[in-house]
C-alpha positions, 0 to 999 in steps of 0.5 A: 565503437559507438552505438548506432542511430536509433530513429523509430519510425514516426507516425504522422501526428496528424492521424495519431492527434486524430485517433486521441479525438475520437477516443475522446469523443467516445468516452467523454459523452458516455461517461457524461452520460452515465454519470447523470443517471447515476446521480439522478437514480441515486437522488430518486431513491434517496427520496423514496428510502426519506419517504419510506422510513417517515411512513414507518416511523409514523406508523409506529408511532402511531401504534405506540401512542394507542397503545400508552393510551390502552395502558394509562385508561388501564391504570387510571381505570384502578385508580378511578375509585380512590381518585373519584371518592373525592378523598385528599387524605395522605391514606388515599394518596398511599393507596394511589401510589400502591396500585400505580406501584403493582402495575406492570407491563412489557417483561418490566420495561412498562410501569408507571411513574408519578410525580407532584407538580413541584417535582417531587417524585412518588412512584418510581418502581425501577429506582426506588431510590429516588422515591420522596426526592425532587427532580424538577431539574433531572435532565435527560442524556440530550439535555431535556428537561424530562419532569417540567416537560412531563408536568407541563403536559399534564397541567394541560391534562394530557400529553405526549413527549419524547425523551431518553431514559434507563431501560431496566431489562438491559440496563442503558438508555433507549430512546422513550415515549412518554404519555402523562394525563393531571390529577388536577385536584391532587396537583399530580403527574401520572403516566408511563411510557414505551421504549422505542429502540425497538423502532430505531432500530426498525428504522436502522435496518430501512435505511441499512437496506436503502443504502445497500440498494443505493450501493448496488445499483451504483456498483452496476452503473459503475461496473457499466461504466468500467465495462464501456470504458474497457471495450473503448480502451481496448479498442484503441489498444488493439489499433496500437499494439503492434506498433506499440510491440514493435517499437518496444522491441527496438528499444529493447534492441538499442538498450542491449546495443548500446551496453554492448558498445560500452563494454566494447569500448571497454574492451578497446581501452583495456587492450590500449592501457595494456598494450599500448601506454603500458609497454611506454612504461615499461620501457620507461622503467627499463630506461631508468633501471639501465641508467641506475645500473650505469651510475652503479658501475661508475659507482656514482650516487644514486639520486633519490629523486632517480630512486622515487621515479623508478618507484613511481613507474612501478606503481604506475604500471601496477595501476595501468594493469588493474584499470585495465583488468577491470575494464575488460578481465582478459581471463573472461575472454579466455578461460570463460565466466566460472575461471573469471568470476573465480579470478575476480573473487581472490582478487576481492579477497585479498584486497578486502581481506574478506574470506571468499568461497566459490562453489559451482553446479552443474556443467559449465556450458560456453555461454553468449557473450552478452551473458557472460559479461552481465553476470561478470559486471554483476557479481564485479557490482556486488563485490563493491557494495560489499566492500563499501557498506557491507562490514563483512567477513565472508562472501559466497558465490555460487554459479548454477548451471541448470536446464533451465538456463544459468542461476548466480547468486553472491552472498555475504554475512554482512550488517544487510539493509532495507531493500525497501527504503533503498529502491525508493531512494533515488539517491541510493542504490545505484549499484543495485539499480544497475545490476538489476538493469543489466540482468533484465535487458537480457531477459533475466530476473534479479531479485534482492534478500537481506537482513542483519547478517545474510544479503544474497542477490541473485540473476537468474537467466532462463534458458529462452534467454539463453537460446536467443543471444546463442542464435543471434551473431550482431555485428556488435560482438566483433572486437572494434579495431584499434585506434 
C-alpha cells in the first residue's frame, strides 16, 4: 500500500507576499532608526569622554609644572650661595653637587640630577653608578634622546620635557616630567622631575569610565532594539502559529504514514517470498528430489550438475526465508516484541558469534503496532552496527516496562567511537540517523553513549506516546491484500 497524497492547504501567495512587506516596512525604519541614534550618541560622547580627559590632563599637568618649579626655586635657593660667590673652583662644584645629592622629596621618587653640557653625569642619587659617566646618547624606552633634550632646555635657560625613566620605589619605568634651568657660567644642567603614572592612570580610569558608559547606553539602545524586534516578531508569529502547528502536525501525520506504508509493504513481500515464490521452491526441490530417487532405483548415476541444483535449491530456500524474516519477523506479529527481540537476538548471536543476553522488567503490556515495530527495526539497526564496526564480544539488551511508558537500550563491549564527529558527518551514521529518526516520528527519545569499550543506545518511548498510537486505529494498520 502506497502512501496517501499529501497536499497541504496553500495560502494565497499574495496576502502571505503582502504580510512579509509589511513586516519589512515595520522593521527595516525602526532598525534605521535606532541605528542612527546609537551611532550619533555614541559619537556625541566619544567627543565629550576626548574633551574631558584633555581638560584633566591639562589640569594636571598644570599643577605638576608648578609644583617642579616649587621644587628646583627650593634647590636653586641652596645652592644660590656657592653659585652666587662667583667661585669655579672643583671645591665649589663639590659643594653643589653635596646639597643637589641631600635633596629629596616625594618618598624617594623626587631628587635631583646634574649633568655638564658635554653630557657627562654629576648627580644622580638612584644610580650612582653612573656618576663620572657620559650619557650624552642615553635614550630613553621610546627612543628619545633624554640629556641632549635636557641640555638643550637648559641652554635656553629653562624647560620643560616628557620622557620615560626608572622609578626607584617600584622599580620600573613610568612615564616622566622633567624640568631643568642652566648654570651657564659652570656649563651646567640642574634639574628634577615628576612621575606621571599617577596621571596616566587618572587618565585610564576616564576613558575606562567613558567606554563603560559608552557600553551601557549602547547595550539599552540594543536591548531597545531587540525588544522592538521581538514584539514585531511575535506579532507575525502569533498571525502564523496556528497555521504553522497544524501544517506541522500533518507532516507529522505523513512521516508516520509513510514509515507505516513501508513496513506494510514490508510486510506484504514477506508474506509473497513465503508463501508465494518459496513454496515454487519448495516444489521445485521436491521435483528434483523425485527425479533423484527415479535415477537410484534404476540405479543410473546421478548427474553432478543434478546434485549441485538440488544444493542450489536449498540454499535458495534458506536465502528466500531470511529475506523474508527480516522484512517482517512473523514472531513479532505473533508472540509480540519481547519473544521477537528475544528471537532476533540468537539469531544475531549465532551469526556473529557474539555472547547475546536478554533481560526484560516489568510487565510486558501489548504495545501499538507502530511502537513495536520502532523499537524491532532499532534494536535490528543496532544489531548490524554491531557486527559491522563494533569488534565485540558481547551484546546487552534490555527491554523496560515502566509506568511511565517503555525504556530499550542494547549495548555492547565494543571498541565505542565519537558520537560527535559521527552526527557531523554526513556520510557516516546513517544507521544511527535512522534509529534516531524512527523513534522520534513516534514521539520518543533516543540518546547515544560510547566510549572504548561500552556503546548503549537507548529509545525511551514516554507513556503519552504510547496513549496516542493505542486510541487511534488508521487504516494503515490493516494488512494490504495480496497482489
Amino acid at each position: 500500500m502506497s502512501a496517501p497524497d499529501y497536499h497541504p492547504a496553500a495560502e494565497p501567495l499574495g496576502p502571505r507576499r503582502l504580510r512579509k512587506k509589511i513586516l519589512l516596512l515595520a522593521v527595516l525604519p525602526l532598525l534605521a532608526a535606532l541605528l542612527l541614534i546609537a551611532l550619533a550618541v555614541r559619537h556625541q560622547a566619544l567627543d565629550l569622554a576626548r574633551q574631558e580627559r584633555a581638560l584633566v590632563e591639562s589640569a594636571y599637568l598644570a599643577s605638576k609644572e608648578a609644583e617642579l618649579r616649587h621644587h628646583v626655586e627650593m634647590a636653586m635657593n641652596m645652592v644660590a650661595p656657592v653659585y652666587d660667590s662667583g667661585r669655579n673652583d672643583a671645591a665649589a662644584k663639590a659643594e653643589a653637587i653635596r646639597i643637589l645629592n641631600d635633596f629629596d622629596y616625594d618618598g624617594g621618587d623626587g631628587y635631583f640630577f646634574a649633568y655638564e653640557y658635554s653630557g657627562r653625569c654629576l648627580v644622580l642619587p638612584h644610580q650612582p653608578d653612573l656618576v663620572g659617566q657620559n650619557l650624552w646618547e642615553i635614550r630613553d624606552r621610546d627612543g628619545r634622546p633624554v640629556v641632549q633634550a635636557l641640555v638643550a632646555k637648559a641652554r635656553e635657560g629653562q624647560g620643560f620635557f616628557r620622557y620615560v625613566w626608572n622609578k626607584p620605589t617600584v622599580k620600573r619605568v613610568a612615564p616622566k616630567l622633567g624640568y631643568v634651568i642652566g648654570l651657564q657660567r659652570w656649563g651646567w644642567m640642574v634639574g628634577t622631575g615628576i612621575y606621571l603614572d599617577d596621571v596616566q592612570a587618572t587618565l585610564d580610569q576616564l576613558d575606562q569610565q567613558g567606554s563603560a558608559n559608552i557600553a551601557k547606553t549602547m547595550g539599552w539602545i540594543a536591548s531597545i532594539a531587540l525588544l522592538a524586534l521581538i514584539l514585531v516578531g511575535g506579532s507575525a508569529l502569533a498571525l502564523n502559529l496556528s497555521e504553522y502547528r497544524a501544517a506541522d502536525a500533518q507532516l507529522q501525520l505523513l512521516a508516520r504514514q509513510v514509515v507505516q506504508s513501508q513496513e506494510n509493504e514490508r510486510a506484504h513481500l514477506s508474506r509473497e517470498l513465503h508463501d508465494s515464490t518459496s513454496q515454487t521452491l519448495v516444489s521445485i526441490k521436491l521435483l528434483m528430489d523425485s527425479a533423484i530417487g527415479q535415477l537410484a532405483r534404476t540405479l543410473q548415476p546421478l548427474p553432478a550438475t543434478l546434485a549441485q541444483a538440488r544444493a542450489r535449491i536449498d540454499e535458495a530456500l534458506t536465502e528466500v526465508r531470511d529475506i523474508s524474516h527480516r522484512l517482517r519477523p512473523v514472531v513479532l506479529d505473533t508472540l509480540g516484541l519481547p519473544s521477537a527481540l528475544r528471537h532476533l537476538g540468537e539469531e544475531f548471536a549465532e551469526h556473529a558469534e557474539m555472547a547475546f543476553f536478554m533481560r526484560m522488567h516489568g510487565r510486558a503490556d501489548d504495545l501499538p503496532e507502530e511502537i513495536k515495530t520502532v523499537l524491532f527495526r532499532m534494536t535490528q539497526e543496532a544489531l548490524t552496527n554491531i557486527d559491522k564496526h563494533a569488534r565485540a564480544g558481547r551484546v546487552d539488551l534490555r527491554l523496560i516496562f515502566l509506568a511511565g511508558g517503555v525504556r530499550l537500550s542494547v549495548a555492547d563491549d565494543g571498541a565505542g567511537f565519537d558520537v560527535a564527529a559521527i552526527g557531523a558527518d554526513p556520510r557516516r551514521g546513517i544507521g544511527l540517523r535512522n534509529m534516531r529518526e524512527r523513534v522520534e516520528s513516534v514521539g520518543g527519545v533516543f540518546k547515544v553513549h560510547s566510549r572504548p569499550g561500552s556503546t548503549r543506545v537507548i529509545a525511551q518511548l514516554p507513556a503519552e506516546a504510547l496513549r496516542r498510537f493505542t486510541h487511534q486505529i488508521p487504516a494503515l494498520h490493516a494488512h494490504p491484500a495480496r497482489r
